[in-house]
PDB file of the backbone (N, CA, C, O) and the ligand in Angstrom, with CONECT records:
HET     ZN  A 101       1
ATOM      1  N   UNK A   1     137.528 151.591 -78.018  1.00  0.00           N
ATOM      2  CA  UNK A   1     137.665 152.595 -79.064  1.00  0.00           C
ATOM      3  C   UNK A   1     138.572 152.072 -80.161  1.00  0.00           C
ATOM      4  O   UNK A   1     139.769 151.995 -79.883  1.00  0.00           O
ATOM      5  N   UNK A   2     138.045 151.589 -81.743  1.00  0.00           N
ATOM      6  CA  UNK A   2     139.080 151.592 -82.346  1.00  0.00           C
ATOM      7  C   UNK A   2     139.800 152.677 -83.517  1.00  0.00           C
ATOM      8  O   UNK A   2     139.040 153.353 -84.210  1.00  0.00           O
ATOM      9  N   UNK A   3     141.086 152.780 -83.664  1.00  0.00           N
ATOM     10  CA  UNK A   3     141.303 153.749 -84.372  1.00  0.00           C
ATOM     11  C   UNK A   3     142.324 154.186 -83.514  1.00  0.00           C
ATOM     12  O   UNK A   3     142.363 153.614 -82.425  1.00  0.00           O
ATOM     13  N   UNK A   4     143.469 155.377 -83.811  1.00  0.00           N
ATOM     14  CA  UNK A   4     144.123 156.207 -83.832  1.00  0.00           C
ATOM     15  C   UNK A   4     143.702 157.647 -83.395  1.00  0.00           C
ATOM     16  O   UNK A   4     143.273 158.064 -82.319  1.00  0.00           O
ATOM     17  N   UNK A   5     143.861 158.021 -84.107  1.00  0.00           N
ATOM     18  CA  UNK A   5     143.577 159.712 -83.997  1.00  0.00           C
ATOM     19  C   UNK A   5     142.575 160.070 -83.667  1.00  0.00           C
ATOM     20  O   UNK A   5     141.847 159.080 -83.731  1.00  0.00           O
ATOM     21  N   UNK A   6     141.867 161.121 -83.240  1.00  0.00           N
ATOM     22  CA  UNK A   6     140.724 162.049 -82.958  1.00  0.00           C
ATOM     23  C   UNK A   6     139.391 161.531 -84.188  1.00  0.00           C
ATOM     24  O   UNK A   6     138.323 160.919 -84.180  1.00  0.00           O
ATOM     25  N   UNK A   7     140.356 162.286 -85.225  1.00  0.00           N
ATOM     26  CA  UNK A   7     139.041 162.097 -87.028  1.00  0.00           C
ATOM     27  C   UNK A   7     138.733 160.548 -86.621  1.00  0.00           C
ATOM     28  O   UNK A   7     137.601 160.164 -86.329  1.00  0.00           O
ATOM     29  N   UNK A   8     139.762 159.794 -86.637  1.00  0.00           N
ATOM     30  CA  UNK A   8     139.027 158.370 -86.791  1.00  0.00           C
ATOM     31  C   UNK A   8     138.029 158.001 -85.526  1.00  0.00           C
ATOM     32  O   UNK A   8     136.985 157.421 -85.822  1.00  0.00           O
ATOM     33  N   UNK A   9     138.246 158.255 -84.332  1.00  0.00           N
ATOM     34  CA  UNK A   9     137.929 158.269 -83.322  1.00  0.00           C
ATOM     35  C   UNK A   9     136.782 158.729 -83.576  1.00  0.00           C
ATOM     36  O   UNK A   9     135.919 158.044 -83.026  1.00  0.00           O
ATOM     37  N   UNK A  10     136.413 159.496 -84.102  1.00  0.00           N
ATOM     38  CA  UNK A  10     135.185 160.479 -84.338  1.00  0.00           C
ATOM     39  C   UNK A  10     134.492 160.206 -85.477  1.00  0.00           C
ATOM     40  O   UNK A  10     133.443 160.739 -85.838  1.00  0.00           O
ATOM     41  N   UNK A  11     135.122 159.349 -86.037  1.00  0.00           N
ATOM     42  CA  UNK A  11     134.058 158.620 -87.392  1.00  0.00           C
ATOM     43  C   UNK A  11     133.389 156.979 -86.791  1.00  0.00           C
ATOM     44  O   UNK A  11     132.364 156.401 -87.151  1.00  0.00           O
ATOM     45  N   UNK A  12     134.211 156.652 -85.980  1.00  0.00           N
ATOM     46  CA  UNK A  12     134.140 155.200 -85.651  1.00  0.00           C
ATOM     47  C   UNK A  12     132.950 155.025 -84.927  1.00  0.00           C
ATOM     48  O   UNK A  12     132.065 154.172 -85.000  1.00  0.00           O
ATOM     49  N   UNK A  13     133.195 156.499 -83.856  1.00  0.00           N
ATOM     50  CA  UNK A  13     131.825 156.936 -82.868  1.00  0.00           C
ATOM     51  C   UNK A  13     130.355 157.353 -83.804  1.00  0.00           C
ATOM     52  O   UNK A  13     129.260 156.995 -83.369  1.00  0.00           O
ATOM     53  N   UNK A  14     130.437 157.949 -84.799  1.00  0.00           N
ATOM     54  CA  UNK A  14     129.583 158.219 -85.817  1.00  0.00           C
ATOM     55  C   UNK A  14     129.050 156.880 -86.454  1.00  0.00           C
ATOM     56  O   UNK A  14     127.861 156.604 -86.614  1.00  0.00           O
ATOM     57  N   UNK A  15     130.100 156.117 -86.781  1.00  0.00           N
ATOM     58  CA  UNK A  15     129.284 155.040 -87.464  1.00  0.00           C
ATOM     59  C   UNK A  15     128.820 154.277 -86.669  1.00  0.00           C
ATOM     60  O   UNK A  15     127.687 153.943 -87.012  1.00  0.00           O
ATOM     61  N   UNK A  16     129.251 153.677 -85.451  1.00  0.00           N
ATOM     62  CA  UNK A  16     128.725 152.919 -84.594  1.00  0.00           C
ATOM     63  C   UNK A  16     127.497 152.885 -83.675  1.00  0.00           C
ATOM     64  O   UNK A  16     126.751 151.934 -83.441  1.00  0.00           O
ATOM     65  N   UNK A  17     127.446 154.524 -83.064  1.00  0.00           N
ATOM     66  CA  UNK A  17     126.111 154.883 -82.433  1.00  0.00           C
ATOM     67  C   UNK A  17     125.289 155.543 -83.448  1.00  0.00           C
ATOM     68  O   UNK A  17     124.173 155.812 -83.004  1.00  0.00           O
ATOM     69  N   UNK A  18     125.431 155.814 -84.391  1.00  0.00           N
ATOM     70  CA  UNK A  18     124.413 157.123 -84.874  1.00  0.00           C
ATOM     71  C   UNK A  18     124.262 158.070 -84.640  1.00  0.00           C
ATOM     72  O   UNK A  18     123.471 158.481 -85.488  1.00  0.00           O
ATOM     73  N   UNK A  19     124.658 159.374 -83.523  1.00  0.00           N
ATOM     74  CA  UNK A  19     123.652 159.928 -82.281  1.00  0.00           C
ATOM     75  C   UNK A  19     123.114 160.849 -83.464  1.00  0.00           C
ATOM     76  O   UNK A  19     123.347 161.075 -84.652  1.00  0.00           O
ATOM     77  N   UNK A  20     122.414 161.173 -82.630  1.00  0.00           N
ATOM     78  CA  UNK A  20     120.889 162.017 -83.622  1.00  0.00           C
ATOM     79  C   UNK A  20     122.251 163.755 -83.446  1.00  0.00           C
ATOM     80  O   UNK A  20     122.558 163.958 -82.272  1.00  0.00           O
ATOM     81  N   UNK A  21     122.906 164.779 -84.489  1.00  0.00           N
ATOM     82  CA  UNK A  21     123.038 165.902 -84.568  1.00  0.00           C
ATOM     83  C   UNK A  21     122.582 166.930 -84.315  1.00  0.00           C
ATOM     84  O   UNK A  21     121.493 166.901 -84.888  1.00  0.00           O
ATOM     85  N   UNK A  22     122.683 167.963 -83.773  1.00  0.00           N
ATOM     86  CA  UNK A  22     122.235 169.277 -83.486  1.00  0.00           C
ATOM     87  C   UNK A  22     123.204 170.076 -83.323  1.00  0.00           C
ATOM     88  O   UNK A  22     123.542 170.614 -82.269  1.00  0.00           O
ATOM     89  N   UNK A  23     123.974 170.240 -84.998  1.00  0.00           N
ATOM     90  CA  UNK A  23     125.145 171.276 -84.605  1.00  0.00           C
ATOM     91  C   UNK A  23     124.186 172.588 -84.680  1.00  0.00           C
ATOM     92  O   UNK A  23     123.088 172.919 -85.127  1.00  0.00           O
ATOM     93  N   UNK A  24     125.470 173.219 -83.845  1.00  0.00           N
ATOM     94  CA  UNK A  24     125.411 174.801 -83.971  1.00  0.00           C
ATOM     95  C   UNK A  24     124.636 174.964 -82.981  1.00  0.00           C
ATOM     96  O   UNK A  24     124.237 176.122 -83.108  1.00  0.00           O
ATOM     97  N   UNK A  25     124.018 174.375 -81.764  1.00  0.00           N
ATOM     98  CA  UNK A  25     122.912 174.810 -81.090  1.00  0.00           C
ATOM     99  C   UNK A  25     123.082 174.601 -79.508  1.00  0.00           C
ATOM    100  O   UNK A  25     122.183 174.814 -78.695  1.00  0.00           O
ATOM    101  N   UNK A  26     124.579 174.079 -79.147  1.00  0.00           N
ATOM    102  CA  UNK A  26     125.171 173.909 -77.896  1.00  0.00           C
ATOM    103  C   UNK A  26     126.538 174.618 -77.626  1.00  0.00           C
ATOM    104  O   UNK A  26     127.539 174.617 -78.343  1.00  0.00           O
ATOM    105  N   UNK A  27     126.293 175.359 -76.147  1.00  0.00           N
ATOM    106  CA  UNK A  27     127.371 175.896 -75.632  1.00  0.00           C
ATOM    107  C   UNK A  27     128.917 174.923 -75.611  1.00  0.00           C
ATOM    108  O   UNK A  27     129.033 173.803 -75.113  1.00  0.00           O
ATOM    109  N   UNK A  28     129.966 175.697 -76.277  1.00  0.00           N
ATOM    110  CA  UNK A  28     130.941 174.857 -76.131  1.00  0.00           C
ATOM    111  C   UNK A  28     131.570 175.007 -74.863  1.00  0.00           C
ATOM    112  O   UNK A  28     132.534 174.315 -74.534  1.00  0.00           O
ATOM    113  N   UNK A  29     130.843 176.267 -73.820  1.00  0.00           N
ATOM    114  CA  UNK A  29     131.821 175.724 -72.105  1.00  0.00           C
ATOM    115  C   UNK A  29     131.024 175.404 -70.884  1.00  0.00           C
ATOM    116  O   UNK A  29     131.399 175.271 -69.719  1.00  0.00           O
ATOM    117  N   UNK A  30     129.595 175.291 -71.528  1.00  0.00           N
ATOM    118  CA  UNK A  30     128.759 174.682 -70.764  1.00  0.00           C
ATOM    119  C   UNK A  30     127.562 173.348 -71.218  1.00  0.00           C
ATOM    120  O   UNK A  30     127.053 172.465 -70.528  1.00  0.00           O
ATOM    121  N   UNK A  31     127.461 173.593 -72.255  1.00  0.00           N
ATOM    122  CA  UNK A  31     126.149 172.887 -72.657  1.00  0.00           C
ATOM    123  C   UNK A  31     125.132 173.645 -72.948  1.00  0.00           C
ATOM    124  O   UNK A  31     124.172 172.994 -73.361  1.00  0.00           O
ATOM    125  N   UNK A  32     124.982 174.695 -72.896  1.00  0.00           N
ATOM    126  CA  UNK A  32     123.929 175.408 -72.431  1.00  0.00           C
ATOM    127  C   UNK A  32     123.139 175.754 -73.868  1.00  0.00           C
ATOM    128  O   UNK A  32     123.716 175.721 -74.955  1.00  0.00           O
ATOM    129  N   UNK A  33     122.186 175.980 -73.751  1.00  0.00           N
ATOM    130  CA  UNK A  33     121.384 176.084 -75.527  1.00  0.00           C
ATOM    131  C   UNK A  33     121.410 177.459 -75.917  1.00  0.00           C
ATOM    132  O   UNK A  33     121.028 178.393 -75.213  1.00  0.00           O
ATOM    133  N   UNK A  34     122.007 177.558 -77.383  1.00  0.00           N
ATOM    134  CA  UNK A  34     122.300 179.083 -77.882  1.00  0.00           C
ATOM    135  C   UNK A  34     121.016 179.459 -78.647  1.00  0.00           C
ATOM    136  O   UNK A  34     120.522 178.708 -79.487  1.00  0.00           O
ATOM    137  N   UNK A  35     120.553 180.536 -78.350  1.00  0.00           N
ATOM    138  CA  UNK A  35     119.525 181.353 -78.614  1.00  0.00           C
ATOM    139  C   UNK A  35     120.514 182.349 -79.864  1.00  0.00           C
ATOM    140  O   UNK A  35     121.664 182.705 -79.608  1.00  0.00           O
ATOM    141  N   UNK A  36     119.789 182.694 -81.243  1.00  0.00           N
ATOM    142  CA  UNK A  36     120.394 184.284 -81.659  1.00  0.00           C
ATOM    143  C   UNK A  36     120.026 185.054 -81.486  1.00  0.00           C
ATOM    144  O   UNK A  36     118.825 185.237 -81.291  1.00  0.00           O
ATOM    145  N   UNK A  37     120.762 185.754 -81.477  1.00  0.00           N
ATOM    146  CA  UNK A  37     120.612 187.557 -80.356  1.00  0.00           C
ATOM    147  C   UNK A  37     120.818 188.806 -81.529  1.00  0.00           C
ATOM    148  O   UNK A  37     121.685 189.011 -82.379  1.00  0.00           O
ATOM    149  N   UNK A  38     119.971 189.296 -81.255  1.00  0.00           N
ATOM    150  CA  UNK A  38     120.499 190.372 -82.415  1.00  0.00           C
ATOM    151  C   UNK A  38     121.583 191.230 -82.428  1.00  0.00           C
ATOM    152  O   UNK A  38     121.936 191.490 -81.277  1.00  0.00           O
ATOM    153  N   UNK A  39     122.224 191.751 -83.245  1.00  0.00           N
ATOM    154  CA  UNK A  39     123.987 192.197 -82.735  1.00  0.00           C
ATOM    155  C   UNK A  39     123.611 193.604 -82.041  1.00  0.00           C
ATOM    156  O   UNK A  39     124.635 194.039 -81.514  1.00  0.00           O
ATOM    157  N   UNK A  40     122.715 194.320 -81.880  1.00  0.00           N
ATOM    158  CA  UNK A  40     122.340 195.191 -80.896  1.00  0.00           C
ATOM    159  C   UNK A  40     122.127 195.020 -79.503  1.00  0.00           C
ATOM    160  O   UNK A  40     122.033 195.955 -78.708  1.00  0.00           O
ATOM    161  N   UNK A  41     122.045 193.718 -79.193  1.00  0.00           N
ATOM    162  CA  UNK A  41     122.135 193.069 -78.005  1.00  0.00           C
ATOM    163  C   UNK A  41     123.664 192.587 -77.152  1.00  0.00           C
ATOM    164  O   UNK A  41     123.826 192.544 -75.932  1.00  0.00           O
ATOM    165  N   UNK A  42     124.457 192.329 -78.003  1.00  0.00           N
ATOM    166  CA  UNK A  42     125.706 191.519 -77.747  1.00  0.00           C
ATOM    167  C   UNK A  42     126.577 193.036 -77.894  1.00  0.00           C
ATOM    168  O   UNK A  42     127.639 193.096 -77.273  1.00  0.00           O
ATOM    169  N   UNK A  43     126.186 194.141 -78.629  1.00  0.00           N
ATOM    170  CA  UNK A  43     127.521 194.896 -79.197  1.00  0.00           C
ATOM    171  C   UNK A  43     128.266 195.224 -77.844  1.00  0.00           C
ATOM    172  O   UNK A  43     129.495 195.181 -77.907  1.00  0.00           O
ATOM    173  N   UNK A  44     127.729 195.526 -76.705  1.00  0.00           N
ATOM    174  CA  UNK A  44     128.827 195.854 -75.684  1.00  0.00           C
ATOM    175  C   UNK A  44     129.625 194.647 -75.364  1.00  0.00           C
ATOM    176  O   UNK A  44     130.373 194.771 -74.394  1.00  0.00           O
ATOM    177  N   UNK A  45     129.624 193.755 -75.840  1.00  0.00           N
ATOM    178  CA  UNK A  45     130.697 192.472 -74.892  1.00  0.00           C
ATOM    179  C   UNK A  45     131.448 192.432 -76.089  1.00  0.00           C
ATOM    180  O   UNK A  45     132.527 191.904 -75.820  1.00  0.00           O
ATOM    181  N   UNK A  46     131.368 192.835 -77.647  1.00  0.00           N
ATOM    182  CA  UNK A  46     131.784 192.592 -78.612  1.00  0.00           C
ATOM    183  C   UNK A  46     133.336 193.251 -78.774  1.00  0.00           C
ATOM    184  O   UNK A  46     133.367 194.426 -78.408  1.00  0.00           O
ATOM    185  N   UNK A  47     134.278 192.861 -79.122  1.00  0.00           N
ATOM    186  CA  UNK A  47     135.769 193.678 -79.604  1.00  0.00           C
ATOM    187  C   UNK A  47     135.418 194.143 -80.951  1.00  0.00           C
ATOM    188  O   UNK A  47     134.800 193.541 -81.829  1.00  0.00           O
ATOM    189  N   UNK A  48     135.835 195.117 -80.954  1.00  0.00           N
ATOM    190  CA  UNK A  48     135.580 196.712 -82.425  1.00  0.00           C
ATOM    191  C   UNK A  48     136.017 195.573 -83.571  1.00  0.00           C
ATOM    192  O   UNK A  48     135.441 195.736 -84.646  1.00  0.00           O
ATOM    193  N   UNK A  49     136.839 194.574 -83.517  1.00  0.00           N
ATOM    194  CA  UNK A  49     137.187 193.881 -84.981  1.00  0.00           C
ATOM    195  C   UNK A  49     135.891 193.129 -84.936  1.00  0.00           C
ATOM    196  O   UNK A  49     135.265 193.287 -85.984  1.00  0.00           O
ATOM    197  N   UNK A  50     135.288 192.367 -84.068  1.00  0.00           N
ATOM    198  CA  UNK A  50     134.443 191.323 -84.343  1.00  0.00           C
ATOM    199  C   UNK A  50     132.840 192.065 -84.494  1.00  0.00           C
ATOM    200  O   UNK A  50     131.802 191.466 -84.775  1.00  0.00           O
ATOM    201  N   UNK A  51     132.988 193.424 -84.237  1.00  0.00           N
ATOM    202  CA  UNK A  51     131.753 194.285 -84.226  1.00  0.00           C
ATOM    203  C   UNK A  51     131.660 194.241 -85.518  1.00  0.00           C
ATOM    204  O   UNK A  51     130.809 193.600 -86.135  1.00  0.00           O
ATOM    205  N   UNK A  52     132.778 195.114 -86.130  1.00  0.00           N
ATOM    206  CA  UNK A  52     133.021 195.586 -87.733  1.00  0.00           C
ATOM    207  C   UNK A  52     132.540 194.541 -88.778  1.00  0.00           C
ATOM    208  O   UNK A  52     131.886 194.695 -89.809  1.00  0.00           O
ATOM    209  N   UNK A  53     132.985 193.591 -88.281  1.00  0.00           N
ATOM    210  CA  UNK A  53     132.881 191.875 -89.370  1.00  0.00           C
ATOM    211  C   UNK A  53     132.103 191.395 -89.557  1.00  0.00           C
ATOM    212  O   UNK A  53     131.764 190.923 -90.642  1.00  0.00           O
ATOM    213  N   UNK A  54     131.310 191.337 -88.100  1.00  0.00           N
ATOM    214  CA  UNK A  54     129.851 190.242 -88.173  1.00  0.00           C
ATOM    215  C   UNK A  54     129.091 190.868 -87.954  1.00  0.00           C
ATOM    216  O   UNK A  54     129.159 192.040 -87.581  1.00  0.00           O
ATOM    217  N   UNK A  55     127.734 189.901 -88.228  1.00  0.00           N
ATOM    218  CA  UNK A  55     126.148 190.494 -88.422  1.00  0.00           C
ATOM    219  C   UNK A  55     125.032 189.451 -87.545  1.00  0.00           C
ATOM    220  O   UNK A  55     123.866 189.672 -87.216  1.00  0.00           O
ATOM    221  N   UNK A  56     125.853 188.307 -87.332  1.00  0.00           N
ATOM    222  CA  UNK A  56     124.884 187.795 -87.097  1.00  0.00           C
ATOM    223  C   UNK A  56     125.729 186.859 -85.570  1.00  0.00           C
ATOM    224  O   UNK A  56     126.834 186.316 -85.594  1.00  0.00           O
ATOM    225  N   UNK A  57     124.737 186.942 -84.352  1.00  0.00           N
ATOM    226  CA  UNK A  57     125.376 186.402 -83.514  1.00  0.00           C
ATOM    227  C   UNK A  57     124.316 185.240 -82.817  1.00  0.00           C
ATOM    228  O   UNK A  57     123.239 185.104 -83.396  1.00  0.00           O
ATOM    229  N   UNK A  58     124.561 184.431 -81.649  1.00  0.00           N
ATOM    230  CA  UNK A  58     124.049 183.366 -80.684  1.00  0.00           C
ATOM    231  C   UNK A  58     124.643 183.773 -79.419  1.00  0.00           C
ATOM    232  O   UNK A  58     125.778 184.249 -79.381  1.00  0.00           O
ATOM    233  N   UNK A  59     123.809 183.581 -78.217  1.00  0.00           N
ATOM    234  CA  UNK A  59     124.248 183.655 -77.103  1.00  0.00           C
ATOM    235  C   UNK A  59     123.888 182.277 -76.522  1.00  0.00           C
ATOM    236  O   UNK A  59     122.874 181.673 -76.874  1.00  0.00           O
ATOM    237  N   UNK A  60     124.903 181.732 -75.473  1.00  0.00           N
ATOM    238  CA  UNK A  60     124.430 180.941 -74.846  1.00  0.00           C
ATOM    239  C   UNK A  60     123.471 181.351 -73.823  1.00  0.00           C
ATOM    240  O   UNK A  60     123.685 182.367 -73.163  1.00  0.00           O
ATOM    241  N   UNK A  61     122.272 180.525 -73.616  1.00  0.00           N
ATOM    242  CA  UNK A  61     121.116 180.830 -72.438  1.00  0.00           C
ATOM    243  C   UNK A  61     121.640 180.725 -70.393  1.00  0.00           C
ATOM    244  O   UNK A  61     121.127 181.212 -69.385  1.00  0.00           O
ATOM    245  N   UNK A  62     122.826 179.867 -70.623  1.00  0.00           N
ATOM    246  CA  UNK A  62     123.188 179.613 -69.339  1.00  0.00           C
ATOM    247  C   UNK A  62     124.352 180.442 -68.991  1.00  0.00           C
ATOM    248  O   UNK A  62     124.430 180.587 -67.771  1.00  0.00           O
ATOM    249  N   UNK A  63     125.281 181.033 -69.649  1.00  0.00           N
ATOM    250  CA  UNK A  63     126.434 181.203 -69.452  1.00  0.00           C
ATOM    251  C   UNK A  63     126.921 182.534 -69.864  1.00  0.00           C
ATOM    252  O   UNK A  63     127.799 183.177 -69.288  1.00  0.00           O
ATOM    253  N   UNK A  64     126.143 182.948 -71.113  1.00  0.00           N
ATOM    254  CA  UNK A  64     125.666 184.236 -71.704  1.00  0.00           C
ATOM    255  C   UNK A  64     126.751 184.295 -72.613  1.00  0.00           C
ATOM    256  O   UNK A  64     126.779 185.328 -73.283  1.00  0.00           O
ATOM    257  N   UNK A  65     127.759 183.375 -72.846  1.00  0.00           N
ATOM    258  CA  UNK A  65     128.341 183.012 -74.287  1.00  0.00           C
ATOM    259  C   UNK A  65     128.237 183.630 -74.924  1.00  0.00           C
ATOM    260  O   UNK A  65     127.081 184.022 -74.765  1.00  0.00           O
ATOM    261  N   UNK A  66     128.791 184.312 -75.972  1.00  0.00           N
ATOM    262  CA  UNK A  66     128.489 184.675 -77.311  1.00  0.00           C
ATOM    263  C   UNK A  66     129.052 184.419 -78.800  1.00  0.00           C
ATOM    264  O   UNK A  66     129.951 185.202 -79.108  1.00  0.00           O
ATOM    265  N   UNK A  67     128.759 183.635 -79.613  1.00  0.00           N
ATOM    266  CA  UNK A  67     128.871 183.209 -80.554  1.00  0.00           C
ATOM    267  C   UNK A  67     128.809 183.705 -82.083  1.00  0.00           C
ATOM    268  O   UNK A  67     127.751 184.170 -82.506  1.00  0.00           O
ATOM    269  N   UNK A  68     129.867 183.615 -82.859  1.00  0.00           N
ATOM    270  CA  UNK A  68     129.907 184.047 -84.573  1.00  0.00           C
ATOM    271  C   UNK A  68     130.251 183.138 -85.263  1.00  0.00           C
ATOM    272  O   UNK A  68     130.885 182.130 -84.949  1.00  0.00           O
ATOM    273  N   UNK A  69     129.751 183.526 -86.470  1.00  0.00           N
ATOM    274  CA  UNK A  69     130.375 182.580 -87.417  1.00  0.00           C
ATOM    275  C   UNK A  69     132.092 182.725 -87.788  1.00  0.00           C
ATOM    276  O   UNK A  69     132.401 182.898 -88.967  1.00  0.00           O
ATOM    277  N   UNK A  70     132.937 182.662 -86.959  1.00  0.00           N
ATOM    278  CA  UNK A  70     134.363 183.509 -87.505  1.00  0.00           C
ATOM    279  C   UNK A  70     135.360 182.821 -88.259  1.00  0.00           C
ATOM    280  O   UNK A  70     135.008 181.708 -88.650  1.00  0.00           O
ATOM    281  N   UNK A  71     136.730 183.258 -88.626  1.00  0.00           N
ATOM    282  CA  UNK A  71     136.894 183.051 -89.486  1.00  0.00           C
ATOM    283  C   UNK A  71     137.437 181.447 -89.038  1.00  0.00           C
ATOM    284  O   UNK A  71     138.660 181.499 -89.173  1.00  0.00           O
ATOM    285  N   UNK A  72     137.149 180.402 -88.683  1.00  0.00           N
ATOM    286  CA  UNK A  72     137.442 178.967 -88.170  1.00  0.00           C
ATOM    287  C   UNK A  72     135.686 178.170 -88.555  1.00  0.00           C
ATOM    288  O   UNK A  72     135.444 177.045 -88.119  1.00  0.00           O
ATOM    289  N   UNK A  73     134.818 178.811 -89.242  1.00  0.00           N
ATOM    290  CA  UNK A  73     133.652 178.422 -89.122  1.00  0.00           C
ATOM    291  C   UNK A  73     133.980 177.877 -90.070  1.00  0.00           C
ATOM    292  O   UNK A  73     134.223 176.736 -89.680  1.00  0.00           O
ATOM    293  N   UNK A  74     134.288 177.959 -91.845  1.00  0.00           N
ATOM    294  CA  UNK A  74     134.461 176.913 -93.058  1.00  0.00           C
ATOM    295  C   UNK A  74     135.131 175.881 -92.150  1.00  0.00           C
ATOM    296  O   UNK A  74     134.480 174.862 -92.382  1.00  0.00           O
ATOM    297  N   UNK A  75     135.839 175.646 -91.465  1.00  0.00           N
ATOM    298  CA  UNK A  75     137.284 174.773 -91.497  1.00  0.00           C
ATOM    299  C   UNK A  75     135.628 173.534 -90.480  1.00  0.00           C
ATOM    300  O   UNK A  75     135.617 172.304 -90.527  1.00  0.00           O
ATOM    301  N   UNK A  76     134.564 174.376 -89.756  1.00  0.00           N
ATOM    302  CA  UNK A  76     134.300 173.539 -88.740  1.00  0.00           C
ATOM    303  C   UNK A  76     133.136 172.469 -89.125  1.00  0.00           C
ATOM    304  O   UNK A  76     132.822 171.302 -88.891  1.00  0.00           O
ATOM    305  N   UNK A  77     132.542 173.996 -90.120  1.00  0.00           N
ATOM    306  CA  UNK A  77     131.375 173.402 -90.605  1.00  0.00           C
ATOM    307  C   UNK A  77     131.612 172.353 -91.836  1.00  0.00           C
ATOM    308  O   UNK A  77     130.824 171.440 -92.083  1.00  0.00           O
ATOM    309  N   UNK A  78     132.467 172.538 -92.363  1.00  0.00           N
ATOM    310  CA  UNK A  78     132.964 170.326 -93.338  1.00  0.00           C
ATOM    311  C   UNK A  78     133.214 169.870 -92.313  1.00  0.00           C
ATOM    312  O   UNK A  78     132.472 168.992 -92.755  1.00  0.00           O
ATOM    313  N   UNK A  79     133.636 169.406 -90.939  1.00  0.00           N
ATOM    314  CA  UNK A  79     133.589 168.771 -89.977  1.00  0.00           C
ATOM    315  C   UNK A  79     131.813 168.146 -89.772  1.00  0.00           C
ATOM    316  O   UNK A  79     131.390 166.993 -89.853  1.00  0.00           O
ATOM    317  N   UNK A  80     131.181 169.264 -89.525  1.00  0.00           N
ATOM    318  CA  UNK A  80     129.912 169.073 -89.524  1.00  0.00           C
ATOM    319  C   UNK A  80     129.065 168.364 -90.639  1.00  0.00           C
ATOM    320  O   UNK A  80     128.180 167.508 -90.603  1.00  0.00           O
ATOM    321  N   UNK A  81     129.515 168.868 -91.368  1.00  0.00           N
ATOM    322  CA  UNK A  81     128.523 168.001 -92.800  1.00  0.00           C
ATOM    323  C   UNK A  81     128.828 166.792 -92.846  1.00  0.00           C
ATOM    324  O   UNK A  81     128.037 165.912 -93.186  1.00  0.00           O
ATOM    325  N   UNK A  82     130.095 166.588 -92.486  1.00  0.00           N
ATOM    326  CA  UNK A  82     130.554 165.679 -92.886  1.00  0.00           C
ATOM    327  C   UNK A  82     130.230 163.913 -91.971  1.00  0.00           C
ATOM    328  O   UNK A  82     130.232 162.712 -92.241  1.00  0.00           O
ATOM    329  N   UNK A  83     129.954 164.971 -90.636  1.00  0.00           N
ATOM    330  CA  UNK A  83     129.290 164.438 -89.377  1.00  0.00           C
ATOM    331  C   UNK A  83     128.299 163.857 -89.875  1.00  0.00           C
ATOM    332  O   UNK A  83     128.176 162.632 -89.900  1.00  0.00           O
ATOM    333  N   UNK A  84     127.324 164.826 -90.414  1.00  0.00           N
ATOM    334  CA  UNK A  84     125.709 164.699 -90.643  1.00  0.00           C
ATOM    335  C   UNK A  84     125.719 163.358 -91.569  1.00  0.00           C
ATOM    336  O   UNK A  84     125.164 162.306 -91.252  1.00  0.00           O
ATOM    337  N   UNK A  85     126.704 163.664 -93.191  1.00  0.00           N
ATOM    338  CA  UNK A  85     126.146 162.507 -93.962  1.00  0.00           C
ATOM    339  C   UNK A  85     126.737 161.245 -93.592  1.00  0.00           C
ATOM    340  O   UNK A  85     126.581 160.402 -94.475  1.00  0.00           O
ATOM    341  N   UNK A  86     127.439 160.788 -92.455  1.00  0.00           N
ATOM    342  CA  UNK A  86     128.253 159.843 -91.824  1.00  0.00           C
ATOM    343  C   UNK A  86     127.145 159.455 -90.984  1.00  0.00           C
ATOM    344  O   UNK A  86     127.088 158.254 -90.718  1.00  0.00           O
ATOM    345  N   UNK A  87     126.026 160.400 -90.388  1.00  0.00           N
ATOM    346  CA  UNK A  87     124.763 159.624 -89.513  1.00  0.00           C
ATOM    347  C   UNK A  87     123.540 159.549 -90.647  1.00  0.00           C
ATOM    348  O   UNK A  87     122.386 159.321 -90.283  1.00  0.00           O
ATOM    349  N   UNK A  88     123.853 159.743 -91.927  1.00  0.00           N
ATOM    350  CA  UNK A  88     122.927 160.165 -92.614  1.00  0.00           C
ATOM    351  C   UNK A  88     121.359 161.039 -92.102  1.00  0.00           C
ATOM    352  O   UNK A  88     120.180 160.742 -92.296  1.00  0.00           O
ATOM    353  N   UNK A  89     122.024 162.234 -91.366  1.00  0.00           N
ATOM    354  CA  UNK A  89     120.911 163.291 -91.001  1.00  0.00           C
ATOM    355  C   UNK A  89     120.495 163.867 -92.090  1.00  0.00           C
ATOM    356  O   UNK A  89     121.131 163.896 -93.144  1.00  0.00           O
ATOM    357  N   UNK A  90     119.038 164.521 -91.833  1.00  0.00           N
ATOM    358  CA  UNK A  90     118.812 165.272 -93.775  1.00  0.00           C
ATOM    359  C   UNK A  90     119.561 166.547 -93.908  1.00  0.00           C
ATOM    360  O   UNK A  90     119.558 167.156 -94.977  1.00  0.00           O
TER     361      UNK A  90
HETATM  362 ZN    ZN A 101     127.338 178.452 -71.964  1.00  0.00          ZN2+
END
């Protein structure tokens, strides 16, 4: 591994293998593949702040996860893009 930190660590791995991307579409405590669910589906597991806020949700298929865009999603998704044009994905 060369590099320092995590970011570099994680660019070095990007430039070196390529791997083919598929954000947004894996469980982060299993793996498991997120399906979106309509928020009429999820509202009972939901807390009254995250009900009020969001509209649009994902469940994981294995684990029954449930997923938003919240407020850590800008900070994740330039992580992501940034991923993509580093493997040059379209
Ligand atoms: Zn899961």
């Amino acid at each position: 591994m060369r590099g320092a930190g995590p970011e570099r660590q994680f660019a070095d791995i990007l430039g070196r293998f390529a791997p083919p991307l598929a954000p947004w579409s894996r469980c982060t405590a299993c793996n498991g593949l997120l399906c979106a669910v309509r928020k009429t589906e999820v509202e009972p597991v939901l807390q009254p702040g995250t009900r009020r806020t969001y509209d649009a949700f994902a469940r994981c298929g294995s684990c029954q996860k449930v997923y938003w865009r919240g407020a850590h999603f800008g900070r994740l998704d330039a992580i992501v893009q940034a991923a993509l044009l580093a493997t040059g994905a379209p």
